[in-house]
Backbone and ligand atoms as CSV (ligand in chain L), in Angstrom:
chain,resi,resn,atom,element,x,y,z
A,1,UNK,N,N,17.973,-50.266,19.396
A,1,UNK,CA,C,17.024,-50.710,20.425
A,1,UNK,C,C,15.663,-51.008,19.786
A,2,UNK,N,N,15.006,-52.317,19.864
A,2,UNK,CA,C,13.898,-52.228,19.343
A,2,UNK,C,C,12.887,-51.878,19.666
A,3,UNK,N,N,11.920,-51.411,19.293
A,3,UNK,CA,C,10.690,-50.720,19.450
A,3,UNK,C,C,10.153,-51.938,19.533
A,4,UNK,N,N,8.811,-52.364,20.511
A,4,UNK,CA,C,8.461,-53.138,20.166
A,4,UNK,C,C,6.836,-52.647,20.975
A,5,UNK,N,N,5.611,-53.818,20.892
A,5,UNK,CA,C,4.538,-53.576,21.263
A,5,UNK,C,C,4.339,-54.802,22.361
A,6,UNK,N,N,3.418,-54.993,23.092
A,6,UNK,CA,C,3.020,-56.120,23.975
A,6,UNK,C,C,1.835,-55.812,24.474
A,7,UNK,N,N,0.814,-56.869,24.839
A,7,UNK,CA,C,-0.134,-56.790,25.129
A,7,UNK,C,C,-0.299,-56.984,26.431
A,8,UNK,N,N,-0.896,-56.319,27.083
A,8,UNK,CA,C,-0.434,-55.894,29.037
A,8,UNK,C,C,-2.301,-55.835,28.843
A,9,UNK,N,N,-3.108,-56.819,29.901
A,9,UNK,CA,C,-4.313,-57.286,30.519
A,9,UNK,C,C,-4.183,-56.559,32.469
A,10,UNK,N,N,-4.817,-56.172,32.864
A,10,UNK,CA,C,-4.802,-55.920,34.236
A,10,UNK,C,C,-6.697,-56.838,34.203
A,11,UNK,N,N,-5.965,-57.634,34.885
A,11,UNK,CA,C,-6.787,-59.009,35.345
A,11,UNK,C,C,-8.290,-58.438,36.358
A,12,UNK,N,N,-9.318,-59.246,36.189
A,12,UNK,CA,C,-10.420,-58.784,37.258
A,12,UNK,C,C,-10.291,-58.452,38.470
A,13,UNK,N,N,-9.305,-58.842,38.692
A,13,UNK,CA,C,-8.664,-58.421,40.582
A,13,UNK,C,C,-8.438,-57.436,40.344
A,14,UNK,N,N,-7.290,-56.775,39.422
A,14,UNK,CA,C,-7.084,-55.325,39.607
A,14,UNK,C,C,-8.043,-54.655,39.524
A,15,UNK,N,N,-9.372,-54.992,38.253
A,15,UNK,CA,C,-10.105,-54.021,38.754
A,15,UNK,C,C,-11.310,-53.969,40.029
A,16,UNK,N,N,-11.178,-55.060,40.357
A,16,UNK,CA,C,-12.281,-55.357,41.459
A,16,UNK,C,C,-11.690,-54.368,42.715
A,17,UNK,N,N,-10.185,-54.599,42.581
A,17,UNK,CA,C,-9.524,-53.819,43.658
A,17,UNK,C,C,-9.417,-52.676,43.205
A,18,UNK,N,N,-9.349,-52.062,42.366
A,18,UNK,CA,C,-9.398,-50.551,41.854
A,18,UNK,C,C,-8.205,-50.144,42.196
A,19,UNK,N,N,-7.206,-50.468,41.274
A,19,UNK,CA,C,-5.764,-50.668,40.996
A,19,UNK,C,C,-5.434,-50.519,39.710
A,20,UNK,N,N,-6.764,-50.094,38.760
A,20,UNK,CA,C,-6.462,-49.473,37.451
A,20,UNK,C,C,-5.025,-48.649,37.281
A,21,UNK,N,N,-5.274,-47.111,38.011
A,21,UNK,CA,C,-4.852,-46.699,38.436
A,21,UNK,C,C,-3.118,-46.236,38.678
A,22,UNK,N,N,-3.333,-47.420,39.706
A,22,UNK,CA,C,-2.005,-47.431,39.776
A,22,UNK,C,C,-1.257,-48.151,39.211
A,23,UNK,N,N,-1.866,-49.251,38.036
A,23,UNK,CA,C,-0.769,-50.057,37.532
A,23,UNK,C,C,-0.694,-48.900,36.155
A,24,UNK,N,N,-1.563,-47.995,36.067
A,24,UNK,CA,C,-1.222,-47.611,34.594
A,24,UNK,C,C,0.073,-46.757,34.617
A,25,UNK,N,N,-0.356,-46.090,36.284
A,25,UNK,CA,C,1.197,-45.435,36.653
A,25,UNK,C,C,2.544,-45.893,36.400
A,26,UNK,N,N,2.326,-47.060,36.824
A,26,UNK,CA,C,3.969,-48.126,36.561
A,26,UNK,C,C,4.199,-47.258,35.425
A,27,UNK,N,N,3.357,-48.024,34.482
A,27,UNK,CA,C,3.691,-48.291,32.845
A,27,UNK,C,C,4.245,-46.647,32.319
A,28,UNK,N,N,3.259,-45.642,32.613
A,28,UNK,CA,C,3.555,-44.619,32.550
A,28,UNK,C,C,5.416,-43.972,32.901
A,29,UNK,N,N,4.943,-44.354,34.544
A,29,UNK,CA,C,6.332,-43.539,34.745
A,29,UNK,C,C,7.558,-44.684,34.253
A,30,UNK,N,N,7.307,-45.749,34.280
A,30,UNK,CA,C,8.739,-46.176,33.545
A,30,UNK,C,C,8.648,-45.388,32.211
A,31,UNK,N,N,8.042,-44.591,31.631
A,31,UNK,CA,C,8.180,-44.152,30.185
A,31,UNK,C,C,7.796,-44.438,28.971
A,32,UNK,N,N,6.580,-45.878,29.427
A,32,UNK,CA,C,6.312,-46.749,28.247
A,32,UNK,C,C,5.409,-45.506,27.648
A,33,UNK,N,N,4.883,-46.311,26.327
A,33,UNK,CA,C,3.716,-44.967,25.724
A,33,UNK,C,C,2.503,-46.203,25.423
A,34,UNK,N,N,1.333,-45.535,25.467
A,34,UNK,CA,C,0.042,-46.578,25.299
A,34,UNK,C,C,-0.312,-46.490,24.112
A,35,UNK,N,N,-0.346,-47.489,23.493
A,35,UNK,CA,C,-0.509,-46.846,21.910
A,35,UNK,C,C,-2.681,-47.721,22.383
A,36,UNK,N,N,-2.753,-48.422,22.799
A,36,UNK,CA,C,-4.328,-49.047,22.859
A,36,UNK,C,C,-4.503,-49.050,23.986
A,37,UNK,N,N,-6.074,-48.522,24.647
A,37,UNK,CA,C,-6.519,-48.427,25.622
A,37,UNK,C,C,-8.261,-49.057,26.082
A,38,UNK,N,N,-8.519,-50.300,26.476
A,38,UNK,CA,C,-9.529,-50.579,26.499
A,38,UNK,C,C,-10.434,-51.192,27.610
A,39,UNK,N,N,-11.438,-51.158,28.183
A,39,UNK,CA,C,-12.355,-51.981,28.852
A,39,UNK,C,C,-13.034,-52.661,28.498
A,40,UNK,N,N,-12.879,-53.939,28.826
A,40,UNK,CA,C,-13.899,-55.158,27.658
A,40,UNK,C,C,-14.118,-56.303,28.795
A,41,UNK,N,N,-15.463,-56.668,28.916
A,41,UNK,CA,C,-15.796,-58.218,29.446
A,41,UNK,C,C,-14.916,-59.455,28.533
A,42,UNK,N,N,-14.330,-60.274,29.128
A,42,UNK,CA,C,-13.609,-61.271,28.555
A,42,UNK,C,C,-14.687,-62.054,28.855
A,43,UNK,N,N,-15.261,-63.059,27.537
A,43,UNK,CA,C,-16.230,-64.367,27.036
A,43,UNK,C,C,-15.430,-65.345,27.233
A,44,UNK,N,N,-16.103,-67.035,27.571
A,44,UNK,CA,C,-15.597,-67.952,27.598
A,44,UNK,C,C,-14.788,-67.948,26.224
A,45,UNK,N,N,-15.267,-67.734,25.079
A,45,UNK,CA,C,-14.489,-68.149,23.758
A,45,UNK,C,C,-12.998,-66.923,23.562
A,46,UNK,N,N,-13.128,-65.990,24.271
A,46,UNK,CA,C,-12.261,-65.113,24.039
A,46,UNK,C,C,-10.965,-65.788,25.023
A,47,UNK,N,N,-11.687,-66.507,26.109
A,47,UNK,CA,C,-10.436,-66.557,27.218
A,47,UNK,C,C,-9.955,-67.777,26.625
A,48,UNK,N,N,-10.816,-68.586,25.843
A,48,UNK,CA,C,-10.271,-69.975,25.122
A,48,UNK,C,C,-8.746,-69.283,24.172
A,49,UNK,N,N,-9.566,-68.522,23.419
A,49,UNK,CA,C,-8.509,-68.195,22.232
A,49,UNK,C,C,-6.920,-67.405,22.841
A,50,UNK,N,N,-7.312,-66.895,23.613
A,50,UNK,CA,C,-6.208,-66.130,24.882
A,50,UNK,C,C,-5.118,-66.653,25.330
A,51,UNK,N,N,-5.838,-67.821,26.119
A,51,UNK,CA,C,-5.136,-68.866,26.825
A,51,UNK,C,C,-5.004,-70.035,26.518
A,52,UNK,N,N,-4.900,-70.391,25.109
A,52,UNK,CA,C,-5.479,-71.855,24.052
A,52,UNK,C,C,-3.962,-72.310,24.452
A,53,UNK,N,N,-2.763,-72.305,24.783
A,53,UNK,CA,C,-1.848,-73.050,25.120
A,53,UNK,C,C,-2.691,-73.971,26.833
A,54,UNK,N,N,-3.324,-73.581,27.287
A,54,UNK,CA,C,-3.503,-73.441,28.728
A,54,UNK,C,C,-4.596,-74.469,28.444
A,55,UNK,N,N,-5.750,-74.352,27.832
A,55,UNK,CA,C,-6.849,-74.844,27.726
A,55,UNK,C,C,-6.895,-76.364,27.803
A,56,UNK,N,N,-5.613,-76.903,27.902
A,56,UNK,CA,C,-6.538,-78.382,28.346
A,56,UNK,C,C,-5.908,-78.667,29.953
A,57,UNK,N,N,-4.931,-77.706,30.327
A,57,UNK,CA,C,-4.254,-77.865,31.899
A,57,UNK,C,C,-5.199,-77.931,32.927
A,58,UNK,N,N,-4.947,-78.764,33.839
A,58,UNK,CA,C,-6.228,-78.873,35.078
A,58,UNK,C,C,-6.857,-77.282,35.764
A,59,UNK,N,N,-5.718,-76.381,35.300
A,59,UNK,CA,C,-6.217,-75.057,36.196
A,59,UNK,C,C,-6.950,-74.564,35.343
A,60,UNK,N,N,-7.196,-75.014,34.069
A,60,UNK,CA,C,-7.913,-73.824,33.142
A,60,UNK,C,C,-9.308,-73.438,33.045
A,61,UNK,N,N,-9.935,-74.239,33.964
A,61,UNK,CA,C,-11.605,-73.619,34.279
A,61,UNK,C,C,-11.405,-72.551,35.518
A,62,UNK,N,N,-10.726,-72.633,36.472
A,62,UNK,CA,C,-10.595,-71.742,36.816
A,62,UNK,C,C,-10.082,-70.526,36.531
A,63,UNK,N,N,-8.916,-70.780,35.725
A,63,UNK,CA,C,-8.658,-69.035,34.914
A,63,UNK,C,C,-9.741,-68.769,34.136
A,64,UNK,N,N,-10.664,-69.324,33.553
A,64,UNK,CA,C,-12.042,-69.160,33.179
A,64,UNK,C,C,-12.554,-68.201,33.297
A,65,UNK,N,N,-12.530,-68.839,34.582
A,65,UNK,CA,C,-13.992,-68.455,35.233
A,65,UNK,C,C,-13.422,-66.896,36.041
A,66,UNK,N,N,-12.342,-67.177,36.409
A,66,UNK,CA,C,-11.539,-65.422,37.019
A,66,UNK,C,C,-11.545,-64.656,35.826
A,67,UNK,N,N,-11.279,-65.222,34.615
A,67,UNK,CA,C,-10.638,-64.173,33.534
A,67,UNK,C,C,-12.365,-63.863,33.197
A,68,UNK,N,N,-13.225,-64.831,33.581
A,68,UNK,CA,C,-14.341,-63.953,33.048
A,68,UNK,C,C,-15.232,-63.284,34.096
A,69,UNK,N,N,-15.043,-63.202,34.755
A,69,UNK,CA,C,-15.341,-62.582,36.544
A,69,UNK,C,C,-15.897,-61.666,36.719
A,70,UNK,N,N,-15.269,-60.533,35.908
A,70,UNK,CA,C,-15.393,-59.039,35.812
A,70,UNK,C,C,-14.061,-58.783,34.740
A,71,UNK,N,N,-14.872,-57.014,34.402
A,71,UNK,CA,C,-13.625,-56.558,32.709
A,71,UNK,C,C,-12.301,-56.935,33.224
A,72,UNK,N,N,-11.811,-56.844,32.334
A,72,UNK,CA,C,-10.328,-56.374,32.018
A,72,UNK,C,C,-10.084,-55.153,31.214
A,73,UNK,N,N,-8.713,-54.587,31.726
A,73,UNK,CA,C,-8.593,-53.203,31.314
A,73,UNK,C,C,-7.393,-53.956,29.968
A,74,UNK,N,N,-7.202,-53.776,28.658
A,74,UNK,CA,C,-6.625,-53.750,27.802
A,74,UNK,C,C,-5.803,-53.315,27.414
A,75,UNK,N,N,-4.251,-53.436,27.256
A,75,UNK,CA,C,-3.661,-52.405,26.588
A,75,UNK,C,C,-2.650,-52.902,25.534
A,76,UNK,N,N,-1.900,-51.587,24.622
A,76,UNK,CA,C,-0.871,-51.880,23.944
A,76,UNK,C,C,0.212,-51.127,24.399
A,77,UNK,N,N,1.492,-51.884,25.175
A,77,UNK,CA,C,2.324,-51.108,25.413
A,77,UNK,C,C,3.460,-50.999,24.463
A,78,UNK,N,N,4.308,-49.944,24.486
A,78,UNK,CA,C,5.181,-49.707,23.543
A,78,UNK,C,C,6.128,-48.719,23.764
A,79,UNK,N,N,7.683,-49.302,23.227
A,79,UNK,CA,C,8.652,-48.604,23.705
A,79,UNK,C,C,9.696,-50.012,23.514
A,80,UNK,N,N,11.440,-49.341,23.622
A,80,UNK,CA,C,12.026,-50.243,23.542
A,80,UNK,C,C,12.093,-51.559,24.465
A,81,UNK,N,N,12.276,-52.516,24.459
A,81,UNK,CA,C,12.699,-53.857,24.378
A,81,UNK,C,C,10.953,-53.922,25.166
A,82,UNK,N,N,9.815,-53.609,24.998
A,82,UNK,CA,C,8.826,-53.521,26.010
A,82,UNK,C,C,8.296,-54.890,26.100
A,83,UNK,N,N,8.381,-55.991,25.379
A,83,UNK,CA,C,7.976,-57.073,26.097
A,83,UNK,C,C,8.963,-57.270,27.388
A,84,UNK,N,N,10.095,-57.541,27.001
A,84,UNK,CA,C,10.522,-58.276,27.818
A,84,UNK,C,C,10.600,-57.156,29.665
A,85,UNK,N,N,10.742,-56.358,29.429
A,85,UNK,CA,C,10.610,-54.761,30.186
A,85,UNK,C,C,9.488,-55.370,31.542
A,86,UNK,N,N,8.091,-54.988,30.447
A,86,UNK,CA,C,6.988,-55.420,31.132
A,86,UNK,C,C,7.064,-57.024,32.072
A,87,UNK,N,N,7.501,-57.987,31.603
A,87,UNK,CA,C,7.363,-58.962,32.239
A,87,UNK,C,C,8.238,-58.839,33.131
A,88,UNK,N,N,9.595,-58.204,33.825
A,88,UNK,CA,C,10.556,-57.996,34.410
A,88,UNK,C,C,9.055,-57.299,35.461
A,89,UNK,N,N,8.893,-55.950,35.257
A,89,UNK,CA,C,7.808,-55.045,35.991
A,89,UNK,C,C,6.511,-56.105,36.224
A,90,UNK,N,N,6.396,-56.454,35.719
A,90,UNK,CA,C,5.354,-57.902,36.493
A,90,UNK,C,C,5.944,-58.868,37.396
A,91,UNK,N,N,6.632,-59.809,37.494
A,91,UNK,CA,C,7.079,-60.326,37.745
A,91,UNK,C,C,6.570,-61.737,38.079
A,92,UNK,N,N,6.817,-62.364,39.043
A,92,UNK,CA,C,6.960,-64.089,38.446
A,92,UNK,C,C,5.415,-64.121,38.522
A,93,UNK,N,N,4.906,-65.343,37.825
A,93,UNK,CA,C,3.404,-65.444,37.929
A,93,UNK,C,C,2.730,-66.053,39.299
A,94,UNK,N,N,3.460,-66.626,40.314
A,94,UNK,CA,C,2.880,-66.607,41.622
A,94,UNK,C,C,3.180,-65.393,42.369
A,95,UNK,N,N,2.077,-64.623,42.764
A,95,UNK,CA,C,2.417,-63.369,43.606
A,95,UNK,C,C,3.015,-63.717,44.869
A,96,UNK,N,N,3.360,-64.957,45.577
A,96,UNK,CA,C,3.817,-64.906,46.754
A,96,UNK,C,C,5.542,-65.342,46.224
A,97,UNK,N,N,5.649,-65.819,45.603
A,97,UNK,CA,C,7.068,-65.725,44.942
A,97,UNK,C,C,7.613,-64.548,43.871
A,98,UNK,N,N,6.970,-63.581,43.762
A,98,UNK,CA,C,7.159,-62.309,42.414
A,98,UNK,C,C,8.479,-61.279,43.685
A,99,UNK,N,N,9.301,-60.877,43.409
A,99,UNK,CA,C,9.966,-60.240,43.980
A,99,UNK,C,C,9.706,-58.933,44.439
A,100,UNK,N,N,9.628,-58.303,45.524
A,100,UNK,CA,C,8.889,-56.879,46.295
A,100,UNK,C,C,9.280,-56.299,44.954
A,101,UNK,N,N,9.072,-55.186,44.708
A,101,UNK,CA,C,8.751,-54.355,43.631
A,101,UNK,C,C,8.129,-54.737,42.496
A,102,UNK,N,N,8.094,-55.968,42.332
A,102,UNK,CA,C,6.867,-55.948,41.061
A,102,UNK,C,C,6.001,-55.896,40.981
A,103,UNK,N,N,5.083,-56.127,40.270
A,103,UNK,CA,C,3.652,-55.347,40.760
A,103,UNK,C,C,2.637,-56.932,41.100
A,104,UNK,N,N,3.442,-57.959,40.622
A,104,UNK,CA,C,2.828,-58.806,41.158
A,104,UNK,C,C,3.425,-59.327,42.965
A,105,UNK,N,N,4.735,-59.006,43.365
A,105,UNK,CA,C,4.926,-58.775,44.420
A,105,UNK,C,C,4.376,-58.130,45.113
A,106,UNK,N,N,4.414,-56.910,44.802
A,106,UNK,CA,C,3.781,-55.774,45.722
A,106,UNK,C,C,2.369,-55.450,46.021
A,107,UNK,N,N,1.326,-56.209,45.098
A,107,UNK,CA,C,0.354,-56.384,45.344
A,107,UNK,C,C,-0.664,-57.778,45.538
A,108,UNK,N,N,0.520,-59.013,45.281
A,108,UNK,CA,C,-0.625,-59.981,45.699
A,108,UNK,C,C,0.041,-61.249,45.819
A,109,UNK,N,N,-0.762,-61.952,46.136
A,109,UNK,CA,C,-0.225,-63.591,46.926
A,109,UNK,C,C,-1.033,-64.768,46.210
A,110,UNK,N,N,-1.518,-64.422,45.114
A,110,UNK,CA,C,-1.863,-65.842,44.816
A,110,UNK,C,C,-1.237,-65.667,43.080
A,111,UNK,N,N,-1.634,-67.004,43.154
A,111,UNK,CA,C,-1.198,-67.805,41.397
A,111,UNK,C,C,-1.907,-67.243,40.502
A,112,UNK,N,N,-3.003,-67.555,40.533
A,112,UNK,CA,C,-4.226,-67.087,39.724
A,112,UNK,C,C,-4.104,-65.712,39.497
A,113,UNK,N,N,-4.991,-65.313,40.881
A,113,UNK,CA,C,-5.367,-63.896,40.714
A,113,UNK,C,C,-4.145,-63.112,40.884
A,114,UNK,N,N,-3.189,-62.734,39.673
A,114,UNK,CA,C,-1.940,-61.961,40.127
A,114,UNK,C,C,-1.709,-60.816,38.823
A,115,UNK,N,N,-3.477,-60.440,38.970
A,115,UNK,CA,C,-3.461,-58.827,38.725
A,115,UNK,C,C,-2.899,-58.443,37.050
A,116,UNK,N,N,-1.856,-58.978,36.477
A,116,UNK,CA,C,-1.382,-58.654,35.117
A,116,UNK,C,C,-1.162,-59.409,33.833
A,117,UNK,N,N,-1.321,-59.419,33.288
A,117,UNK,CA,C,-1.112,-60.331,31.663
A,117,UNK,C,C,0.119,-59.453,31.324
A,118,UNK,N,N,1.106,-59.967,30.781
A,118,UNK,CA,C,1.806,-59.627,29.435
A,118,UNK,C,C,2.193,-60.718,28.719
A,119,UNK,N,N,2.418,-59.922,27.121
A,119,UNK,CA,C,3.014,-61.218,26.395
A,119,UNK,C,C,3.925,-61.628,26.752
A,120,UNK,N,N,4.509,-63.021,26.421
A,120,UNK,CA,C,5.640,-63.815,26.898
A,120,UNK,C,C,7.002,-63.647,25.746
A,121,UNK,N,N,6.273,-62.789,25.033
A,121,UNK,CA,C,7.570,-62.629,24.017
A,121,UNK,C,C,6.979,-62.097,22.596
A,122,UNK,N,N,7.687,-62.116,21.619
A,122,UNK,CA,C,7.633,-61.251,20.462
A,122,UNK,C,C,6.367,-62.277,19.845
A,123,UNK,N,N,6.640,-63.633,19.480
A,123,UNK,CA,C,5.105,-64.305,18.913
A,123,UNK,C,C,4.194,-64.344,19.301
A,124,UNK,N,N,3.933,-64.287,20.759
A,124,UNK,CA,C,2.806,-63.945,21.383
A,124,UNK,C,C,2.130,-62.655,21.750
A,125,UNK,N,N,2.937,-61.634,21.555
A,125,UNK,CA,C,2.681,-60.260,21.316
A,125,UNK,C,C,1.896,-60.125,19.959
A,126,UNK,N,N,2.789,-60.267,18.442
A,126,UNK,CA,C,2.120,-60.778,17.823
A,126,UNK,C,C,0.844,-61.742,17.494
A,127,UNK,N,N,0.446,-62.709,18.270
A,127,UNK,CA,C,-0.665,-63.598,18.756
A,127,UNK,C,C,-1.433,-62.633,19.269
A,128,UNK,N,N,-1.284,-62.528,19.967
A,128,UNK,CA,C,-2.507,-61.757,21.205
A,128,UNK,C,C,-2.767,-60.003,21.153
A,129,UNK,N,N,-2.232,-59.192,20.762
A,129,UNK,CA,C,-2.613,-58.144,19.989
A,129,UNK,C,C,-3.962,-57.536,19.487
A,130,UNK,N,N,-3.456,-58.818,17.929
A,130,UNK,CA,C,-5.199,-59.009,17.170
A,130,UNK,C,C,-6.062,-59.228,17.978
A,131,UNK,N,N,-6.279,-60.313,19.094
A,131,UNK,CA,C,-7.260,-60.638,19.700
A,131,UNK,C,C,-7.725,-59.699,20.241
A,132,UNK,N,N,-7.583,-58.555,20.902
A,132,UNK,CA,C,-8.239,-57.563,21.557
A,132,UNK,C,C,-8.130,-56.482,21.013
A,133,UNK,N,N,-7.024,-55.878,19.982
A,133,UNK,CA,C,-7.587,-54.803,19.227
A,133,UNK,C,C,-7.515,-54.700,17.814
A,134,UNK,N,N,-8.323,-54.205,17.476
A,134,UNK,CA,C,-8.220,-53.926,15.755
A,134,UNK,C,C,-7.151,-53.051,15.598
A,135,UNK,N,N,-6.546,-52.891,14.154
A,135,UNK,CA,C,-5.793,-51.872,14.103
A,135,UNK,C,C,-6.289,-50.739,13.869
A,136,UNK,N,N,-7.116,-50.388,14.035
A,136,UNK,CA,C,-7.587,-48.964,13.515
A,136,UNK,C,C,-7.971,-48.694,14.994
A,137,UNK,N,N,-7.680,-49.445,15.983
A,137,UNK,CA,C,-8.120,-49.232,17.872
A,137,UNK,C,C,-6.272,-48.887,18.130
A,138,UNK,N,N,-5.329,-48.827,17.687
A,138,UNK,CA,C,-3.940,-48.531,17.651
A,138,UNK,C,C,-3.909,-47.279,17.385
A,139,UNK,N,N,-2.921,-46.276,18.101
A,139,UNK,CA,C,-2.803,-44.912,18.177
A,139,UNK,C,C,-1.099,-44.565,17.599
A,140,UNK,N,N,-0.824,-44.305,16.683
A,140,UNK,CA,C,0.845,-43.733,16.703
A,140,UNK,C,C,0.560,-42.443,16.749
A,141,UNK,N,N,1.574,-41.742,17.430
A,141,UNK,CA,C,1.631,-40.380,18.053
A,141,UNK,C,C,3.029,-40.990,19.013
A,142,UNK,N,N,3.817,-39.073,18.699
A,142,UNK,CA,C,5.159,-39.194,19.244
A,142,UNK,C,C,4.764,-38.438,20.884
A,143,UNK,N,N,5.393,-39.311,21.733
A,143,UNK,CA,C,5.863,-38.735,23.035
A,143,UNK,C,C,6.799,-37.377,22.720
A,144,UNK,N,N,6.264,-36.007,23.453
A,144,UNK,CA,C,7.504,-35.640,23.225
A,144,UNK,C,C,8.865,-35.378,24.151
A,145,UNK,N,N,8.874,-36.219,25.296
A,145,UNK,CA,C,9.529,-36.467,25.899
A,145,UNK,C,C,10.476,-37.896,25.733
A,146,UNK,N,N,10.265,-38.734,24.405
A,146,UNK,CA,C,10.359,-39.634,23.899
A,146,UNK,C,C,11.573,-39.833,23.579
A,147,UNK,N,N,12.650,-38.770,23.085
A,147,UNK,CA,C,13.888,-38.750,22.387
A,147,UNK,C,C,14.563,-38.495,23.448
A,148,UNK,N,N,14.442,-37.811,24.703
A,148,UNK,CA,C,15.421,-37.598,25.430
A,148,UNK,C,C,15.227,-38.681,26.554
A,149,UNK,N,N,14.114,-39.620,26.855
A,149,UNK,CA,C,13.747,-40.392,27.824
A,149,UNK,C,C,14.407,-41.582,27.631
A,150,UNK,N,N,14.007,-41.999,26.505
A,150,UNK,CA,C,14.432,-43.536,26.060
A,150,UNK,C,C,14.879,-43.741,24.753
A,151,UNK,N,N,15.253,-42.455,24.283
A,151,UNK,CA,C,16.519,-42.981,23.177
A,151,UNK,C,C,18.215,-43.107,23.177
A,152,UNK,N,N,17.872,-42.816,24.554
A,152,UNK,CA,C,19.465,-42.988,25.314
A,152,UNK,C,C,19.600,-44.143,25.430
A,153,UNK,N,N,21.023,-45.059,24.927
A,153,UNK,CA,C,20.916,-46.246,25.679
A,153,UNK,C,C,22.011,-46.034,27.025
L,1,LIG,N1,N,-2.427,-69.810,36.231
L,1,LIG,C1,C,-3.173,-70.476,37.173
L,1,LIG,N2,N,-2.627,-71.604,37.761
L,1,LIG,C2,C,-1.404,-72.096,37.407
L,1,LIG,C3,C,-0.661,-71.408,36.428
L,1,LIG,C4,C,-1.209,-70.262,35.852
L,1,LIG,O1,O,-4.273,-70.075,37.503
L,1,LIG,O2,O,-0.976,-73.120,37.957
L,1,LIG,C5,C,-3.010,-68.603,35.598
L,1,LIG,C6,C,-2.384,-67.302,36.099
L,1,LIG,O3,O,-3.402,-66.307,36.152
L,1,LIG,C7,C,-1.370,-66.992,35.009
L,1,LIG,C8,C,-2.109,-67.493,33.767
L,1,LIG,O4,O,-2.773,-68.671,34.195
L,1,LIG,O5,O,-1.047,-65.622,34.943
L,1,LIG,C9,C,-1.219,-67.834,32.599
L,1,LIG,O6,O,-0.194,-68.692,33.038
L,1,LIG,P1,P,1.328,-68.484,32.574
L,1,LIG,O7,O,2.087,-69.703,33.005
L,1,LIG,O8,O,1.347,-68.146,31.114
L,1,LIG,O9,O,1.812,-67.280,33.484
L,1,LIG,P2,P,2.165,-65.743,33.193
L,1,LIG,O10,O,2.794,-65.671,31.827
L,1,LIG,O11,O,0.869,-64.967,33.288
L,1,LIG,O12,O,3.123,-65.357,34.293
């Protein structure tokens, strides 16, 4: 099973709505482990470099201008298959189409503002990582509930 890392954003809505909280819960009780934990204002040049696939699409002043709105909470999640995991637990990127239990279902109805970032896969995990943390902002430390939680397949 691979271990893997992904970079999980809870968007200015979550925190405007003060839903920190409870999305860290998700992550938590599914069993993931946080290896990076951060609060940071996202800059026009940061949301460029972020979203640089995006940057010439007609919507991209507006993710802009949301992604620079208010912080974002930062993280590194980690645990087996955890990209693809996380984006399942997110779910589709319009909240009025995301299926009830995801957290973009269960908490919201628009395109834009739909509360979560994750990477889209292993190169962009890789990609987007660096951008928000250094490695020396990375924590390894064993869960010790770790071997009996999720080393079962
Ligand atoms: N987005 C938007 N309008 C669109 C498509 C996307 O505002 O028509 C925003 C939305 O916040 C989304 C982000 O741009 O989460 C990145 O888009 P992507 O297609 O990569 O979706 P995601 O991977 O976040 O589901």
């Amino acid at each position: 099973m691979p271990q893997e890392q992904t970079l999980i954003l809870f968007k200015p809505d979550a925190i405007q709505r003060r839903l920190i909280g409870a999305l860290l819960s998700r992550i938590e009780n599914k069993g993931y482990k946080i290896a990076g934990l951060k609060m940071l204002q996202v800059t026009p040049e940061l949301a460029r470099k972020h979203y640089e696939e995006h940057v010439e699409k007609p919507f991209y002043p507006h993710l802009e201008s949301f992604i620079t709105s208010a912080p974002v909470v930062a993280l590194v999640v980690e645990g087996p298959d955890a990209i693809s995991v996380m984006r399942t637990m997110m779910g589709s990127t319009n909240g009025r189409e995301a299926n009830p239990g995801t957290i973009r279902g269960d908490y919201g109805t628009s395109r834009q503002m739909n509360l979560i970032h994750g990477s889209d896969g292993p190169e962009a995990a890789k990609r987007e990582i660096p951008i928000y943390f250094q490695d020396n902002e990375l924590c390894e430390y064993s869960l010790s509930l770790a071997a009996s939680l999720m080393a079962a397949d």
